[in-house]
C-alpha positions as CSV (number, residue, x, y, z in Angstrom):
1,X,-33.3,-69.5,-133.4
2,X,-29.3,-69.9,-134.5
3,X,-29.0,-69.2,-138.0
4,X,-28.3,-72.6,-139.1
5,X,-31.5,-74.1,-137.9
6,X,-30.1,-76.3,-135.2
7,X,-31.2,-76.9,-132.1
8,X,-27.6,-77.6,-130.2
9,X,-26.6,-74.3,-131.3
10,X,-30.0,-72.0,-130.5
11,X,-29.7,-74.0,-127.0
12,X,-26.3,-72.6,-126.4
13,X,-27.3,-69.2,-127.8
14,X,-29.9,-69.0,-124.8
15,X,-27.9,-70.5,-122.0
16,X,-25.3,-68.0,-122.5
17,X,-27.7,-65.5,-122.9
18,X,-29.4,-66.9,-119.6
19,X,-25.8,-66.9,-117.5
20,X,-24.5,-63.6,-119.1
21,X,-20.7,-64.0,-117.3
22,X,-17.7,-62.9,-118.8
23,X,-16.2,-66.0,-117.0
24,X,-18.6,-68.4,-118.7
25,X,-17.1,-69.0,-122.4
26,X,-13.7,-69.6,-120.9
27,X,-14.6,-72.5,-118.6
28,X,-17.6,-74.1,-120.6
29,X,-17.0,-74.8,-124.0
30,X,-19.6,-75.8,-126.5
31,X,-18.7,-79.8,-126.3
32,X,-19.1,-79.3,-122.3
33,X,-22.5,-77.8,-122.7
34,X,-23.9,-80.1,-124.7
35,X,-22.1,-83.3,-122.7
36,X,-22.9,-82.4,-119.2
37,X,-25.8,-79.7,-119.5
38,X,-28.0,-79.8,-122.3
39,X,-28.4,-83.6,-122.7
40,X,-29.7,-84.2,-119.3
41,X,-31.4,-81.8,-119.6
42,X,-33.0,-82.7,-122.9
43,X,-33.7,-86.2,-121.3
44,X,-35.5,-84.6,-117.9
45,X,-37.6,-82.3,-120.6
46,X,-38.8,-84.8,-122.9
47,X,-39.6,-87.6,-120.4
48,X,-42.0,-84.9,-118.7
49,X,-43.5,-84.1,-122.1
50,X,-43.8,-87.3,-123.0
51,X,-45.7,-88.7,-120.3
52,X,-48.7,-86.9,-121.8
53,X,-48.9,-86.0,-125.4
54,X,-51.2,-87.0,-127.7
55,X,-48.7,-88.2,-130.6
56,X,-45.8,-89.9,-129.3
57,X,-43.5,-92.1,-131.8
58,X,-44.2,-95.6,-131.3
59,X,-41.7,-98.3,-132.6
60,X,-42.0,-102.0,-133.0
61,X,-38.9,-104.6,-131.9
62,X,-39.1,-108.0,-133.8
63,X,-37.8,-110.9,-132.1
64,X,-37.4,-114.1,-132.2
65,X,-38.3,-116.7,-129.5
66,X,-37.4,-119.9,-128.9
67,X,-38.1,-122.4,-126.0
68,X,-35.2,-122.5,-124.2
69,X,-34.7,-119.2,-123.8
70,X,-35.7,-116.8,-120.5
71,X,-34.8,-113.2,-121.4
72,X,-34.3,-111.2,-124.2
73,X,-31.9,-108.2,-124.9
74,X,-34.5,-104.9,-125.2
75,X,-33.3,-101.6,-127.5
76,X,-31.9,-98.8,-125.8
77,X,-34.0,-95.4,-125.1
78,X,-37.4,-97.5,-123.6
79,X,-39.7,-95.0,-122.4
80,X,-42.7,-97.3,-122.1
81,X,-43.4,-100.8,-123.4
82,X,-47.2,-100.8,-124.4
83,X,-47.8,-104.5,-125.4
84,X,-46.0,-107.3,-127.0
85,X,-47.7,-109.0,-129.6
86,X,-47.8,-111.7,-132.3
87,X,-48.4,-110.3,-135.8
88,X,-49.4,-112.3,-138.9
89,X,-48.5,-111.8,-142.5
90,X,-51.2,-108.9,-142.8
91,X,-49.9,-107.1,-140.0
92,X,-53.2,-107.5,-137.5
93,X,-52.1,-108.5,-134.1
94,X,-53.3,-112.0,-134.1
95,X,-52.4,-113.0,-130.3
96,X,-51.4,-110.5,-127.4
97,X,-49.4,-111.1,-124.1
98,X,-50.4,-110.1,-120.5
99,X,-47.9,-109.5,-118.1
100,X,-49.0,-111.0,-114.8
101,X,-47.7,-110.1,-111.1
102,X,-44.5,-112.4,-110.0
103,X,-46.6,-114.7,-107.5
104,X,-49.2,-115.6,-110.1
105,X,-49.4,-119.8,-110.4
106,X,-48.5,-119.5,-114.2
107,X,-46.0,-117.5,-113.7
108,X,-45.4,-113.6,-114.8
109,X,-46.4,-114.0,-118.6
110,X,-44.1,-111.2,-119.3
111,X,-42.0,-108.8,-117.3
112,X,-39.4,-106.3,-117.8
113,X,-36.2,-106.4,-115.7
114,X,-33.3,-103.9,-116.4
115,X,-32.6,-103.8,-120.2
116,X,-33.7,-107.1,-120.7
117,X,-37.6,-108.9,-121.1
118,X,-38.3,-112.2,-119.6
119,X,-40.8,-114.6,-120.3
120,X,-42.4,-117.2,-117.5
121,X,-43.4,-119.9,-118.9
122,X,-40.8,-119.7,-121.7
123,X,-42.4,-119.1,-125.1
124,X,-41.8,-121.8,-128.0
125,X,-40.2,-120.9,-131.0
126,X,-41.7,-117.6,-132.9
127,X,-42.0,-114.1,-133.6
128,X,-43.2,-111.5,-131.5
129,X,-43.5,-107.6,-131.6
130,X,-42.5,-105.5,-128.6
131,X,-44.4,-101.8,-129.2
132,X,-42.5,-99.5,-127.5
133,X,-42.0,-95.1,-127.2
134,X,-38.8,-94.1,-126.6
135,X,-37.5,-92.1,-124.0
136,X,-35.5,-89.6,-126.0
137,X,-32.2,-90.5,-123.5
138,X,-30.0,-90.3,-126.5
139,X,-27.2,-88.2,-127.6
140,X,-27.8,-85.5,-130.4
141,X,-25.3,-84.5,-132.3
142,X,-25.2,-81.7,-135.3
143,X,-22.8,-82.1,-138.5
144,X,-22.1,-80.9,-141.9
145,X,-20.6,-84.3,-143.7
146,X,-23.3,-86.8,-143.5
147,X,-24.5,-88.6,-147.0
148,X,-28.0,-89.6,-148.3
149,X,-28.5,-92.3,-150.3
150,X,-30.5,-93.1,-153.3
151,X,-33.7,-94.0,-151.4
152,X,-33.1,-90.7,-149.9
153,X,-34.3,-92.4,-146.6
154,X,-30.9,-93.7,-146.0
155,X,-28.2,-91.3,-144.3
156,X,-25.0,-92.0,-143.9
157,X,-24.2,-89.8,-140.7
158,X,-21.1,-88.1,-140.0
159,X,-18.4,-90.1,-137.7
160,X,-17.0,-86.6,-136.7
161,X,-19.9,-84.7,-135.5
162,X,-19.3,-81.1,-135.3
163,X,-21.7,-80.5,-132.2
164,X,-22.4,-83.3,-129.9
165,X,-21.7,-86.6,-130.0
166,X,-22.3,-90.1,-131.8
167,X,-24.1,-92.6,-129.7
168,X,-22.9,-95.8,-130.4
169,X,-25.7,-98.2,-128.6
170,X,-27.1,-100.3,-131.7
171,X,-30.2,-98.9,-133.0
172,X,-30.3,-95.9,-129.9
173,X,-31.5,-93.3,-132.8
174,X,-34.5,-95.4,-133.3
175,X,-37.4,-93.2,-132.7
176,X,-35.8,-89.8,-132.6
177,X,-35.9,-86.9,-135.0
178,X,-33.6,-86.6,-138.1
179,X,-33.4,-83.2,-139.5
180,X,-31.8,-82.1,-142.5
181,X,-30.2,-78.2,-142.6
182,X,-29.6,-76.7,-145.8
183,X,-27.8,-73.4,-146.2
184,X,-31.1,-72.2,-148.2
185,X,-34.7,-73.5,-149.1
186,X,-36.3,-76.5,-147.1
187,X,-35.8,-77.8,-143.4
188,X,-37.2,-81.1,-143.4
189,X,-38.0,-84.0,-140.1
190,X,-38.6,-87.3,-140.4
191,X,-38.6,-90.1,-137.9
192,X,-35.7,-92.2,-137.7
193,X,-36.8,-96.2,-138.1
194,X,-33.6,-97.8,-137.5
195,X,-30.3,-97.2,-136.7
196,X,-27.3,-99.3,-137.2
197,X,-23.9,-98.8,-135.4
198,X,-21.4,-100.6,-137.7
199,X,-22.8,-99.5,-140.9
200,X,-23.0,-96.0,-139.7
201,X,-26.7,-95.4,-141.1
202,X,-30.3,-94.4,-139.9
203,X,-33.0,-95.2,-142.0
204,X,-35.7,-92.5,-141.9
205,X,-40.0,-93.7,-142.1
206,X,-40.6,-91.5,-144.6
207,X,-38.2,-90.4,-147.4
208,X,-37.0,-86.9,-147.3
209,X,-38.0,-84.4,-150.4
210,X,-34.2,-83.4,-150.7
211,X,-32.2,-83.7,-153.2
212,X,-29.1,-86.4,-152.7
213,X,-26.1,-84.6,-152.2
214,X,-23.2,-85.5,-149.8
215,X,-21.9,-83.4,-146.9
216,X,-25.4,-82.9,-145.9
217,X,-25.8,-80.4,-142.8
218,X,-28.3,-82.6,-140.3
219,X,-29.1,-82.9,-136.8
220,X,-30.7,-85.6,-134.5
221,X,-32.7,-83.8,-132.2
222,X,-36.0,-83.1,-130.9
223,X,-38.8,-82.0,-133.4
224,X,-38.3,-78.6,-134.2
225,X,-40.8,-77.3,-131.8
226,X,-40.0,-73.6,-130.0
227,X,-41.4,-74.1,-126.7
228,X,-39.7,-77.3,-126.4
229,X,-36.3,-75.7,-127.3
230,X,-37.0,-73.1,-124.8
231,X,-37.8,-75.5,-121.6
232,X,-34.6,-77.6,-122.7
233,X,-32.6,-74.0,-122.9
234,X,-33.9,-72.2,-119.3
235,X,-33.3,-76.2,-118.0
236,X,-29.6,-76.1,-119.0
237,X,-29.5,-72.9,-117.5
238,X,-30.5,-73.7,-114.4
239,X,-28.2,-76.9,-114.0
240,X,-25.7,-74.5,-115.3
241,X,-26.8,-71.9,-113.2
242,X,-25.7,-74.2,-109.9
243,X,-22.4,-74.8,-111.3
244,X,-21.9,-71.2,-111.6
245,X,-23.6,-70.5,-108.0
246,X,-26.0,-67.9,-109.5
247,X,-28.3,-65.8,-106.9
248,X,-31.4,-67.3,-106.2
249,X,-33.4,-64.2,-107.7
250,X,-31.6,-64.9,-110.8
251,X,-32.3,-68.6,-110.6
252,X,-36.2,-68.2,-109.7
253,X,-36.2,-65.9,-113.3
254,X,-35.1,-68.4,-115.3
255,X,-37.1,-71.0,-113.3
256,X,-40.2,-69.1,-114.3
257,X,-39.0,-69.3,-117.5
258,X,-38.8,-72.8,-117.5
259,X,-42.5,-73.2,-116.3
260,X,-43.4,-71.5,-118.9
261,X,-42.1,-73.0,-121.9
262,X,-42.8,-76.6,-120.3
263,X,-46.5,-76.0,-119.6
264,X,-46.6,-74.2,-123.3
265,X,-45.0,-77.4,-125.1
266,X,-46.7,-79.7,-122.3
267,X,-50.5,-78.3,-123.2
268,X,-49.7,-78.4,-126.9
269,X,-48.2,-81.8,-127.5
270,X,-51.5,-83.1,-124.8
271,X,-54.2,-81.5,-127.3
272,X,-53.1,-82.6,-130.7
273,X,-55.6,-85.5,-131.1
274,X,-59.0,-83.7,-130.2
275,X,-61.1,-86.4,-132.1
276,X,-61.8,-88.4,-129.4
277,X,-60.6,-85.9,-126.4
278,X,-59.7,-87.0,-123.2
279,X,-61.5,-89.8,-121.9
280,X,-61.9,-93.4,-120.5
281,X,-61.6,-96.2,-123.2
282,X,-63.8,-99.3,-122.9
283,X,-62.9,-100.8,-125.6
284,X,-59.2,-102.3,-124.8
285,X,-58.1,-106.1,-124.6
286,X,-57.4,-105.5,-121.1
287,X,-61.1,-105.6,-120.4
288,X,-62.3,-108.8,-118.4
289,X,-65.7,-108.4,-120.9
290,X,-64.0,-107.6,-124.5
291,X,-64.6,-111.4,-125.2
292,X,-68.0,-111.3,-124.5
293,X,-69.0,-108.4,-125.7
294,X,-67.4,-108.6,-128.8
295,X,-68.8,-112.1,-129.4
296,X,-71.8,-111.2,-128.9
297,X,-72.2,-108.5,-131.2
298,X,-73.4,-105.7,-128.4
299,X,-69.2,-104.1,-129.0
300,X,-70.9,-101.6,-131.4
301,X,-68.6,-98.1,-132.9
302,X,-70.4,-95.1,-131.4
């Protein structure tokens, strides 16, 4: 790990110790690597990971509906749209929308097409809840000036990042990981709930145990995890790797490497919720016989 905690920087460390070339720091800089190489290969890691673990993030996009309207603008970074839902004051989902195949005689329900979700028949005017997990196809960025506010949920992030780069797509952070670096005593994560562009501000679930300070050292990133760090590392060295033309002995190394740390992070993230384990729920609204089973009083807890 790089001494300041971060991940953009222990990422670098082990490319360049991956790709030892006397060439390599002349021709890739640091904003390169993180541009061209390590996001991409960030986004390829985590959408593997993601596909199977046991805890991912899930956000919640409120809307507004009305009935002359077709489609809807989505948030940036969808991974997977899990159901779209009416909420009432209490929070319990009160009414829940089916998407349907395009031929169906009353038409699609709901459907996603590019960035945007459309609704056929159109829906009359109300709220709705699109739950969501996000991809992670962001772009991270480390800094030292960023500035928490009072709620100490707040941050004001840094408009000159000293790693990386800001991405500017409204509410894109949504989702991902904010970390706080201090020079000395506690690294703390939190989840980032909202991000907005013009005010220049993510808004954390949970409020950090820090004290409020400006020029805060932080980092959007992925959880601090070391097997994760490691498949997104021996990944940027291998796309790096085929810039550089490496052997192929010295590609299959680091491709073993790669394997490893993915199946490590892969088979931990998959086993964190051993409660229940791995196994085939009944119990879903998108059973033909939830209705009449759970009017009937035989949908019993086992």
């Amino acid at each position: 790990m790089h001494s300041t905690g971060s991940f953009l920087y222990t990422v670098i460390e082990r490319i360049r110790g991956y790709l030892d070339d006397p060439d390599f720091d002349a021709k890739y800089d640091n904003d390169f690597l993180v541009r061209h190489i390590i996001s991409p290969s960030m986004v390829d890691v985590l959408s593997r990971v993601n596909m199977n673990m046991d805890n991912p993030v899930v956000m919640r996009f409120e809307f507004q509906t009305d009935a002359n309207t077709e489609y809807y603008q989505l948030p940036p970074s969808i991974g997977e749209v899990w159901r779209i839902s009416r909420v009432d004051s209490d929070g319990r989902i009160c009414e829940d929308l089916k998407p349907r195949i395009e031929w169906h005689p009353e038409g699609v329900g709901w459907a996603l097409e590019g960035n945007t979700l459309r609704f056929d028949p159109k829906l009359s005017e109300n709220t709705w809840t699109v739950y969501y997990v996000p991809s992670g196809d962001v772009m991270p960025h480390y800094a030292t000036g960023g500035t928490m506010r009072g709620d100490r949920s707040t941050l004001v992030i840094d408009a000159t990042p000293t790693l990386g780069a800001l991405d500017r797509r409204e509410n894109s952070y949504a989702g991902q990981i904010l970390r706080i670096l201090p020079d000395t005593g506690m690294v703390e994560e939190r989840v980032i709930a909202s991000h907005d562009v013009e005010l220049g501000e993510v808004v954390t679930r949970l409020p950090f145990n820090t004290s409020l300070e400006e020029n805060v050292k932080y980092e959007i990133a992925p959880i601090g995890m070391q097997s994760l760090y490691e498949a997104i590392a021996a990944g940027s060295a291998m796309k790096l790797g085929a810039y550089r033309k490496i052997s192929g002995s010295h590609y299959q190394m680091v491709l073993q490497q790669y394997r490893s740390a993915i199946k490590t992070a892969t088979d931990n993230l998959a086993n964190m919720q051993m409660r229940t384990g791995k196994s085939f729920k009944r119990k879903t609204v998108d059973n033909p016989a939830y209705d009449d089973l759970f009017f009937s009083g035989s949908w019993r807890s086992p």
